[in-house]
Backbone as CSV, one residue per row, in Angstrom:
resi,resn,N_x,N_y,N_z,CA_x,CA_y,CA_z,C_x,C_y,C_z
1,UNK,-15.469,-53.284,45.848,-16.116,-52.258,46.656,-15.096,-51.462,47.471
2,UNK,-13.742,-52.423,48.159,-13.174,-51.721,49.057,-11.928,-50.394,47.866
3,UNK,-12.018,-50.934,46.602,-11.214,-49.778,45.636,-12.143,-48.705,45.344
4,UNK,-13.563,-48.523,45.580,-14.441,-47.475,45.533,-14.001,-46.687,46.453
5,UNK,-14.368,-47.123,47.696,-14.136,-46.945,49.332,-12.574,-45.921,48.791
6,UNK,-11.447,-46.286,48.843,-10.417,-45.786,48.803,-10.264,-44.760,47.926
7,UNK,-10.465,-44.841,46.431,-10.398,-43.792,45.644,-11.333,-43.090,46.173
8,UNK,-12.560,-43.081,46.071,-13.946,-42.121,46.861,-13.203,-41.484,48.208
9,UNK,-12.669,-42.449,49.072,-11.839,-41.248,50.432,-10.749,-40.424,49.893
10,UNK,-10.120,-40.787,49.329,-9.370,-39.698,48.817,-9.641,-38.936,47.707
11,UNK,-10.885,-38.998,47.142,-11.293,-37.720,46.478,-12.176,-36.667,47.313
12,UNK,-12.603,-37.306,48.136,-13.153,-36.493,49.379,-12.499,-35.686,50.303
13,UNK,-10.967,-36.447,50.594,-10.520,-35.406,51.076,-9.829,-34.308,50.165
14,UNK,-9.830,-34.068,49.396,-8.971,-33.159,48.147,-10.315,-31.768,47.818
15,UNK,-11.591,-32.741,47.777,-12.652,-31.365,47.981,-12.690,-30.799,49.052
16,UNK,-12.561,-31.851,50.561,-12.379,-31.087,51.411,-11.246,-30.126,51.835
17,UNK,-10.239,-30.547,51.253,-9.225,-29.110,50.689,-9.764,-28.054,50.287
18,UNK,-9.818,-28.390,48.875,-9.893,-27.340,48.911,-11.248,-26.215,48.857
19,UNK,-12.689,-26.991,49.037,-13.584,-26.497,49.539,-12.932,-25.015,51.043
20,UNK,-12.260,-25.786,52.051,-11.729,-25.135,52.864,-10.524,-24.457,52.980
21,UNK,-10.312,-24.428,51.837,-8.811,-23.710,51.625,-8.047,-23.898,52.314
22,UNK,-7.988,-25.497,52.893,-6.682,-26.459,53.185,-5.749,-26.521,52.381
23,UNK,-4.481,-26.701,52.855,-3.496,-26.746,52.228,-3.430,-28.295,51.162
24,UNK,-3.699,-28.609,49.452,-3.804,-30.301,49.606,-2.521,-31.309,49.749
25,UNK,-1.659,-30.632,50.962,-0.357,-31.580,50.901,-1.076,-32.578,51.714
26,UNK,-2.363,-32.221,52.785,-2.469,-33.041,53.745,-3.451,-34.149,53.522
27,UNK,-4.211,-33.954,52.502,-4.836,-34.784,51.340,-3.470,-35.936,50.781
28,UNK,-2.834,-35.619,50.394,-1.738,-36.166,49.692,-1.676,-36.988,50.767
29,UNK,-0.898,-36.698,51.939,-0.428,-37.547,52.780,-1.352,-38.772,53.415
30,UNK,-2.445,-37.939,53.222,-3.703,-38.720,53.959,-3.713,-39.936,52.416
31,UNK,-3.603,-39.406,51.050,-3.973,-40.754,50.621,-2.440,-41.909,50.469
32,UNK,-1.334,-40.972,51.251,-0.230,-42.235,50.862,-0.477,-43.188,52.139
33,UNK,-0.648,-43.126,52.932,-0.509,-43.543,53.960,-2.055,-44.300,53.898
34,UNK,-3.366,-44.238,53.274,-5.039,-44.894,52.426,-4.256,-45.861,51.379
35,UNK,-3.707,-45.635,50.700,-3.190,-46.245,49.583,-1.892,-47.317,49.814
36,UNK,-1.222,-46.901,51.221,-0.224,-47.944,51.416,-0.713,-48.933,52.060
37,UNK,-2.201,-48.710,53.138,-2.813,-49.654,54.230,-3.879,-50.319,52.910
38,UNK,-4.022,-50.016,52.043,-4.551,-50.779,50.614,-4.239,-51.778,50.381
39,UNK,-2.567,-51.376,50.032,-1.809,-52.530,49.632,-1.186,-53.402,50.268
40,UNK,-1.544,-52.897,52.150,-1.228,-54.066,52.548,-2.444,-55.354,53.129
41,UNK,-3.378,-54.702,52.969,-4.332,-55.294,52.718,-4.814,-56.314,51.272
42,UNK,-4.422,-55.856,50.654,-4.178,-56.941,48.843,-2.770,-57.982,49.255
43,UNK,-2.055,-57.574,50.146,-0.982,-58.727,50.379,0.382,-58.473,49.883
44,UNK,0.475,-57.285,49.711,1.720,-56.722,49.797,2.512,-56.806,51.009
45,UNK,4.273,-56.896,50.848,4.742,-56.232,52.132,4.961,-55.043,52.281
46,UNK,5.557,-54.566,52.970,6.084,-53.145,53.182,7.179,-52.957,52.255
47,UNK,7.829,-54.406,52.456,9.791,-53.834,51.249,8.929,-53.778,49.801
48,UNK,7.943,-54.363,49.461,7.515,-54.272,48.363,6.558,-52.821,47.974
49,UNK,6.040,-52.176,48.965,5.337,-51.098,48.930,6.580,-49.795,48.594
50,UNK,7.476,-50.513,49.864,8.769,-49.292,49.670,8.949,-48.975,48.212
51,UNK,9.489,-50.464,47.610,10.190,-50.349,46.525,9.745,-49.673,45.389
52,UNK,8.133,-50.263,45.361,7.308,-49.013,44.760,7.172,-48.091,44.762
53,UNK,7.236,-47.123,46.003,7.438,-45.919,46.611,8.769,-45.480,45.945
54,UNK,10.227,-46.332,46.175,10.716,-45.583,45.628,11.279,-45.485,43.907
55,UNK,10.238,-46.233,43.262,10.407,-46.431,41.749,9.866,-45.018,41.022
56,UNK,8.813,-44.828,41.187,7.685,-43.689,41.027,8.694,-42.648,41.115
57,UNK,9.052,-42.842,42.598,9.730,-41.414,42.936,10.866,-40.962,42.028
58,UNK,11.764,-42.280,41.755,12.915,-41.803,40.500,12.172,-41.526,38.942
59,UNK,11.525,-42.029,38.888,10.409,-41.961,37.475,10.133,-40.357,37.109
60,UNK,9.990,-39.708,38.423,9.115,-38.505,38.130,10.045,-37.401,38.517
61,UNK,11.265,-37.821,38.922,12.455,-37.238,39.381,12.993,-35.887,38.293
62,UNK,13.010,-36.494,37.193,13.436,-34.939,36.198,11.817,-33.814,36.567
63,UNK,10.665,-34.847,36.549,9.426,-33.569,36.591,9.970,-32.758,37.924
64,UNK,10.463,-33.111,38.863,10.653,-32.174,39.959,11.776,-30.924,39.578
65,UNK,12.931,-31.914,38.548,13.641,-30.632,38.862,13.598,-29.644,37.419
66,UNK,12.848,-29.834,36.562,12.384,-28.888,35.710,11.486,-28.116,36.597
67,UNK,10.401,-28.527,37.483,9.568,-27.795,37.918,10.271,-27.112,38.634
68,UNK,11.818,-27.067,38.965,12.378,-25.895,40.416,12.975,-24.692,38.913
69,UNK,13.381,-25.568,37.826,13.933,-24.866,36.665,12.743,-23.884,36.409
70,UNK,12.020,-24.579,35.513,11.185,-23.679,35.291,11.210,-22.605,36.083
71,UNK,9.921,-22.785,37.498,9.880,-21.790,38.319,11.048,-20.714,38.787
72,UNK,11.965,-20.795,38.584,13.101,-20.058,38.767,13.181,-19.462,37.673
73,UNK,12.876,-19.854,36.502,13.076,-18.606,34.967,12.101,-17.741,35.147
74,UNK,10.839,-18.633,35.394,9.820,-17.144,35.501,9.592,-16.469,36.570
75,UNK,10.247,-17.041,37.607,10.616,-15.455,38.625,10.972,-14.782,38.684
76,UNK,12.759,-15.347,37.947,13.286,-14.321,37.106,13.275,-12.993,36.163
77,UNK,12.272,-13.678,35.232,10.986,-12.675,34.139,10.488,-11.918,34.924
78,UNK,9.594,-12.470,35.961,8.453,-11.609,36.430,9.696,-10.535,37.938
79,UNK,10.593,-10.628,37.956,11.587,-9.517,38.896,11.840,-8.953,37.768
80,UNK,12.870,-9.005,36.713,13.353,-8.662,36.153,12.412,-7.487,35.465
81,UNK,11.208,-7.899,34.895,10.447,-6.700,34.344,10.129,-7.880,32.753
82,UNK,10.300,-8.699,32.586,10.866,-9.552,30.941,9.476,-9.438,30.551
83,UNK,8.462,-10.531,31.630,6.968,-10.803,31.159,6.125,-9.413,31.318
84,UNK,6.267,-8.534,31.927,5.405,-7.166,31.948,6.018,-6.377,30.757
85,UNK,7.593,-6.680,30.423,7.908,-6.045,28.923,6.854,-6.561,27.904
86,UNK,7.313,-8.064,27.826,5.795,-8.716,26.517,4.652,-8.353,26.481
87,UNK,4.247,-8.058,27.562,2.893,-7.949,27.779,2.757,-6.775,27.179
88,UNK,3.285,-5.711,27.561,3.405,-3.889,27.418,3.449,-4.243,25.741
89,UNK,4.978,-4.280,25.204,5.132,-4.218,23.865,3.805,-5.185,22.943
90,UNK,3.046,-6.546,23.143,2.338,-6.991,22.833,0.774,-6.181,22.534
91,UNK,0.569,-5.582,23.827,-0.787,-5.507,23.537,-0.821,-3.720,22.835
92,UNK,0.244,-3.085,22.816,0.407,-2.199,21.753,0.154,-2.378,20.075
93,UNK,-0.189,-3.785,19.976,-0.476,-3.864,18.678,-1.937,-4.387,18.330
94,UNK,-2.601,-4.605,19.397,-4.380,-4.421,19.287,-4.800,-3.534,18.802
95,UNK,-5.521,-4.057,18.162,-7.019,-3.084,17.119,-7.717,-3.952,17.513
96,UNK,-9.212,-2.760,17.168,-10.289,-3.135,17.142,-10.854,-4.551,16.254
97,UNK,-10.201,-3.850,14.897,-10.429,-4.810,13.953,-10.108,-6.322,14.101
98,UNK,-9.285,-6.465,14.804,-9.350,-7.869,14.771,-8.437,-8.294,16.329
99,UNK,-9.582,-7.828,17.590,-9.244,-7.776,18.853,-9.541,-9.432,19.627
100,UNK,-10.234,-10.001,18.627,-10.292,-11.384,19.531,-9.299,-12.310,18.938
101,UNK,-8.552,-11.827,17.339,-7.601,-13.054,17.098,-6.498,-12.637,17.969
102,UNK,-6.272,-11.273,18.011,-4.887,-10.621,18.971,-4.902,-11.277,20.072
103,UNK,-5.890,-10.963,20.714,-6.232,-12.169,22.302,-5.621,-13.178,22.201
104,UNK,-6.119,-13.993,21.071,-6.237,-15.819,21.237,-4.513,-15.940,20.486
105,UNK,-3.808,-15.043,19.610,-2.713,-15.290,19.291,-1.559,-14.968,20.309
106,UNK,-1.517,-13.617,21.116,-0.531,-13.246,21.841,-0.647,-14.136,22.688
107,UNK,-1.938,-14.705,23.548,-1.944,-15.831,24.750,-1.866,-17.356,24.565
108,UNK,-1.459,-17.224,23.306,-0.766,-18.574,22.721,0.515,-18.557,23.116
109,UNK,1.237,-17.625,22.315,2.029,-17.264,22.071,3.037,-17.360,23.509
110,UNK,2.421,-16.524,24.567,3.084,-16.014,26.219,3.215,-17.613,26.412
111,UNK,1.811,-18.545,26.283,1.936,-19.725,27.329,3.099,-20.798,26.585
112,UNK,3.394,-20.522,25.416,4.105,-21.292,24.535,5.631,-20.945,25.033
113,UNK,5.793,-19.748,25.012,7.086,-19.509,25.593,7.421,-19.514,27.642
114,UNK,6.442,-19.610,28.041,6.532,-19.576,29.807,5.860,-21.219,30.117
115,UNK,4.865,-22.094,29.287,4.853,-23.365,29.271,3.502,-23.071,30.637
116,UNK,3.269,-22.205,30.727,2.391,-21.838,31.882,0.718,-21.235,31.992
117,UNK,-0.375,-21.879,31.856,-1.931,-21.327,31.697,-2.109,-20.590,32.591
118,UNK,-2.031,-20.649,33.780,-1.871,-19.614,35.348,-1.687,-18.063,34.705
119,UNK,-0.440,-18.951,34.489,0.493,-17.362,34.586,0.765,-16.825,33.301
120,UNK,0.326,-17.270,32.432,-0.530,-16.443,31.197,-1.443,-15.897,31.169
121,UNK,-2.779,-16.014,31.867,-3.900,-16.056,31.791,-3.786,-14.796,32.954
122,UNK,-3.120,-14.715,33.887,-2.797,-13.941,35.027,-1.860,-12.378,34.581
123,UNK,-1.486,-12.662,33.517,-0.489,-11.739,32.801,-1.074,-11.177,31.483
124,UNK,-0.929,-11.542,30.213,-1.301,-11.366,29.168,-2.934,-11.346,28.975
125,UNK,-3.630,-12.257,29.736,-4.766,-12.535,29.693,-5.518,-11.657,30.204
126,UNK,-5.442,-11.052,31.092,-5.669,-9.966,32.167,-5.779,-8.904,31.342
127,UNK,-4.584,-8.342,30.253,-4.385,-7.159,29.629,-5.166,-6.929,28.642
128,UNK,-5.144,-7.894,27.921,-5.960,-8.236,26.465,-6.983,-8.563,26.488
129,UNK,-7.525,-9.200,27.902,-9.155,-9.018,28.200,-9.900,-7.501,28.363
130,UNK,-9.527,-7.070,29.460,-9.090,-5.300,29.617,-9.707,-4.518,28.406
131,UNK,-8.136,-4.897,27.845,-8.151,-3.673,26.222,-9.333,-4.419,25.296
132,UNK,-9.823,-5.772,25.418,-10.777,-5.587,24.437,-12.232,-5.554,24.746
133,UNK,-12.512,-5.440,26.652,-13.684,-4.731,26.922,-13.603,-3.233,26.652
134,UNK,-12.930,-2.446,26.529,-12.853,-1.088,26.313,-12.666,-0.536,25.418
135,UNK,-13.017,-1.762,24.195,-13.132,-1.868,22.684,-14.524,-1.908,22.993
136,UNK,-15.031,-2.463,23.159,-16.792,-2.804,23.244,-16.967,-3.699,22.917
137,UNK,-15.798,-4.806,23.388,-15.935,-6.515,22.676,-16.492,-6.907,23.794
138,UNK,-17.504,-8.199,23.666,-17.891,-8.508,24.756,-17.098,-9.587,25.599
139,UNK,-17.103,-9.024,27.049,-16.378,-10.104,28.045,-16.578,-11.342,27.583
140,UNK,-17.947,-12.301,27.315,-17.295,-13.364,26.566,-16.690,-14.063,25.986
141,UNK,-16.482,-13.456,24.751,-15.502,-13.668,23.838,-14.330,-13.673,24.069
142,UNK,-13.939,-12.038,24.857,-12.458,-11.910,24.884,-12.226,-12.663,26.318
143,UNK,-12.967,-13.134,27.302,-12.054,-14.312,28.156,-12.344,-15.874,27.516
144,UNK,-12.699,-15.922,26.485,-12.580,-17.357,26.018,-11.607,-17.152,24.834
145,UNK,-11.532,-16.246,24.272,-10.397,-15.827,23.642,-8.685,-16.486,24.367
146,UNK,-8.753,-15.862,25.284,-7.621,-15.624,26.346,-7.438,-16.774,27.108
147,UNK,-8.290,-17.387,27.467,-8.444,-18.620,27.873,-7.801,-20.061,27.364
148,UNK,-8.287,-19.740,25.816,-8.255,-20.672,24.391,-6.815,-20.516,24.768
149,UNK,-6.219,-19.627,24.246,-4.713,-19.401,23.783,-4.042,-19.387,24.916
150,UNK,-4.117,-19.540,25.836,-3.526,-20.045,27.263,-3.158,-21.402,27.591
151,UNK,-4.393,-22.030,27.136,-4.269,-23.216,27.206,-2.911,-24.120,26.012
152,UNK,-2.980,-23.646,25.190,-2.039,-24.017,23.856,-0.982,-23.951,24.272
153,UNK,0.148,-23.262,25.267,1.341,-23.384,25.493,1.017,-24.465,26.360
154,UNK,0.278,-24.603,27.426,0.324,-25.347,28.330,0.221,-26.700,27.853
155,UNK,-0.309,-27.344,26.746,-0.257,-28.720,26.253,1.168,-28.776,25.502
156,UNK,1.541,-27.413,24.390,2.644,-28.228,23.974,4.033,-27.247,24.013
157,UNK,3.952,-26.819,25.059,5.450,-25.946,25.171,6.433,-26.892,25.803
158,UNK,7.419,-26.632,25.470,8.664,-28.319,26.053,8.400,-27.925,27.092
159,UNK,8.305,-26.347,27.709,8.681,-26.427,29.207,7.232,-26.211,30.000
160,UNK,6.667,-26.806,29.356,5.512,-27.191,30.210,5.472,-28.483,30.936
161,UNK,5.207,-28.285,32.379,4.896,-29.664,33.166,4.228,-30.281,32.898
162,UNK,3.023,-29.939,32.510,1.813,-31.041,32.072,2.827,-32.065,30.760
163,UNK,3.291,-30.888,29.810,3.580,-32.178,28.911,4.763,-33.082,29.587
164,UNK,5.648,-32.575,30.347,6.446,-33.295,30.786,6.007,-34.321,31.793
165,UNK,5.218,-33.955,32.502,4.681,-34.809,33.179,3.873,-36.480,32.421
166,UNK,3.479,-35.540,31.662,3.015,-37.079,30.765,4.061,-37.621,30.155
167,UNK,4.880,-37.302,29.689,6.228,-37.816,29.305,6.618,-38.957,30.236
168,UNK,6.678,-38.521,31.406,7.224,-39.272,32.371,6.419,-40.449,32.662
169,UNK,4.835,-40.626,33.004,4.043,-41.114,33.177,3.756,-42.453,31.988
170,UNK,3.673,-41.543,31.114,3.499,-42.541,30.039,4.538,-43.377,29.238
171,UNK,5.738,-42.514,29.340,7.319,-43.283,29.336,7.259,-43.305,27.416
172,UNK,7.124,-42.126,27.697,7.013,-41.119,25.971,7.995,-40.554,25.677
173,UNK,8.523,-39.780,24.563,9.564,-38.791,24.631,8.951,-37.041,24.125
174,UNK,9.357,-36.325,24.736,8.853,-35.433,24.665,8.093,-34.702,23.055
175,UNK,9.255,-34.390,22.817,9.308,-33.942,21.491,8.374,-34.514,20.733
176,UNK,8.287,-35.964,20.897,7.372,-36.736,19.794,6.225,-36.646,20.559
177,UNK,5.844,-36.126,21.671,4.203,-35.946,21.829,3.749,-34.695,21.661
178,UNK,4.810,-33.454,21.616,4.858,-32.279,21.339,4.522,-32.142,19.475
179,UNK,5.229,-32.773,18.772,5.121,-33.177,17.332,3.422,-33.378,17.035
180,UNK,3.009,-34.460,17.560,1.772,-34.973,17.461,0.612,-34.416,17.811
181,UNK,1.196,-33.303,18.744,0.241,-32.239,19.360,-0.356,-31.259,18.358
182,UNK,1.190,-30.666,17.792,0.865,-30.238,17.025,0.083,-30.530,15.724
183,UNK,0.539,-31.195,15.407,-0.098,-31.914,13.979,-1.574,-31.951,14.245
184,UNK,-2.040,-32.515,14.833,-3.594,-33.238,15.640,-4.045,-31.460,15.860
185,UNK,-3.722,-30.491,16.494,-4.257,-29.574,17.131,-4.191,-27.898,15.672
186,UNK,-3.443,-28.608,14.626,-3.245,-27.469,14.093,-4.816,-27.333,13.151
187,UNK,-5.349,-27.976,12.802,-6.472,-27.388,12.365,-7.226,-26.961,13.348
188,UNK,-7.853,-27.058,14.724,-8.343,-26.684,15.478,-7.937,-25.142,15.768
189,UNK,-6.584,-25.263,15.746,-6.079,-23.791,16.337,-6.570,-23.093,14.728
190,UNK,-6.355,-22.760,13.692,-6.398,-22.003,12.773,-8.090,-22.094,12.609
191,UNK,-8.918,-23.137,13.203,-10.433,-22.875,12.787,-10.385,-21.771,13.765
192,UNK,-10.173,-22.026,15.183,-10.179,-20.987,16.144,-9.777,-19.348,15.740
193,UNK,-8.702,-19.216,15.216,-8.089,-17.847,14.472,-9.231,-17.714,13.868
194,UNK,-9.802,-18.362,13.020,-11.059,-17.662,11.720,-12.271,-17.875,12.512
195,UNK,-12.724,-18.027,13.222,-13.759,-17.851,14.550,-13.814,-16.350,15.039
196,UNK,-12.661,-16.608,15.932,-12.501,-15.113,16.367,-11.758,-13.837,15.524
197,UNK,-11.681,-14.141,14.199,-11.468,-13.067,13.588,-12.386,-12.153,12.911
198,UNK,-13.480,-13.149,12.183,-14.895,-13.360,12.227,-15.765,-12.353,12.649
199,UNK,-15.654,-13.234,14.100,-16.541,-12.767,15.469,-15.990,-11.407,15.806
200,UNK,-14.950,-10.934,15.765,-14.241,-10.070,16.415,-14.409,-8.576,15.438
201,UNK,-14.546,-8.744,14.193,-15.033,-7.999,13.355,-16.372,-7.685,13.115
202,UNK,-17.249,-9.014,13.733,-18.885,-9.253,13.268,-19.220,-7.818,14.813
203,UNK,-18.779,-8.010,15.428,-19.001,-7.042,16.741,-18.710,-5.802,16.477
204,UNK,-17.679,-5.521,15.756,-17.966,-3.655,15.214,-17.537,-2.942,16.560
205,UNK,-15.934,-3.686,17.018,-16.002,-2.918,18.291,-15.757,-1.508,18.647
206,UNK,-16.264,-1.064,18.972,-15.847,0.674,19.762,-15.332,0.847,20.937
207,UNK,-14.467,1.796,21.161,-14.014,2.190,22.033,-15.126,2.693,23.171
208,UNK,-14.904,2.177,24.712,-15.714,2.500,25.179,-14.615,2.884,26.698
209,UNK,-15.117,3.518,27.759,-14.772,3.294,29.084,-15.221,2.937,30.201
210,UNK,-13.962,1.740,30.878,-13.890,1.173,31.525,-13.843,2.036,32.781
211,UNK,-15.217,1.242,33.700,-15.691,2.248,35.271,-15.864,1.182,35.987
C-alpha cells in the first residue's frame, strides 16, 4: 500500500505541474527526496541510497551529454537558417496528387535527421500541414500525416534521446535496437505510405485559400 502511496504522490505532483504550468524540476525534487525517505524506510542506509544515487547518475551520464550535443547542433540549424532551408527546399516539391505521402515522408525524413518529434512537428510539420489545407486536404489527415512521420525519427534516429535513453536504461547497444526498429517497423511504415497515398488522391485535392 505504502508503494501506491509513493508512486500515486509523485504522479500527483507532476499533474500538478504541469496542470499549473509549474516548472517539473520541483516535482522531480519533491520525488527524490519521497523516494529516498522510501528507502529509508525499507531499511536502507543513506551510504547505500548515496551509492545508488550515484550509480544511475554515471549510467545515464553519456544521455546528458548527447542531450547538450544534440541541442547545440540544432541551434545551430535553427540560427544558421539549415532547418528553415529543408523545410523551404522540401515542401517545394508538394502536389496535390500525392500531398499526404509528401507530409508523412518529408516528416520522417526531418525527425530522422534532427532525432527530434517537437521540433519536427514545430518546423516541417507546421509547413506541410499549411500547404496541404490549402490543397483542400483535410486537417485530419494532413496532421496525422505529420504527426506519423515525426514520430519515426524520434524512435529510431541515433541522435535521438528517447532511443538513447533506452539504450542506457536497458543496457542495450544502440545500433542493434535501431536495427530492430527498423526491421519490426518497416512494414508498418510502407502500409502507412499506401494509406496516405490512397487517401491523399481519394480526396481530389484543390487548391483552396487559407483565411
Amino acid at each position: 500500500m505504502l508503494e501506491v502511496l509513493t508512486v500515486g504522490s509523485f504522479c500527483a505532483s507532476l499533474f500538478y505541474c504541469l496542470f499549473t504550468g509549474t516548472s517539473i524540476l520541483y516535482a522531480l525534487i519533491f520525488a527524490f527526496f519521497l523516494f529516498c525517505g522510501y528507502a529509508l524506510y525499507r531499511g536502507f542506509s543513506l551510504q547505500e541510497i548515496g551509492k545508488a544515487c550515484r550509480q544511475s547518475i554515471a549510467k545515464i551520464s553519456n544521455i546528458i551529454i548527447v542531450m547538450l550535443l544534440i541541442g547545440a547542433l540544432t541551434a545551430s540549424w535553427r540560427a544558421s537558417g539549415t532547418i528553415a532551408y529543408l523545410v523551404s527546399y522540401a515542401s517545394e516539391i508538394i502536389s496535390p496528387s500525392w500531398s499526404l505521402l509528401g507530409t508523412f515522408i518529408l516528416n520522417a525524413a526531418l525527425s530522422s535527421l534532427i532525432g527530434t518529434s517537437f521540433g519536427t512537428a514545430a518546423t516541417m510539420g507546421v509547413v506541410t500541414m499549411s500547404l496541404c489545407v490549402a490543397m483542400g486536404v483535410s486537417p485530419f489527415w494532413a496532421g496525422g500525416a505529420a504527426l506519423a512521420g515525426a514520430y519515426v525519427g524520434d524512435r529510431c534516429s541515433p541522435v535521438s534521446t528517447s532511443a538513447q535513453l533506452v539504450c542506457a536504461v536497458t543496457g542495450t547497444e544502440l545500433y542493434k535496437n535501431i536495427k530492430n526498429m527498423l526491421r519490426t517497423g518497416l512494414i508498418p511504415f510502407l502500409l502507412a505510405c499506401l494509406i496516405y497515398f490512397f487517401v491523399g488522391n481519394g480526396q481530389g485535392a484543390k487548391p483552396r485559400i487559407l483565411t
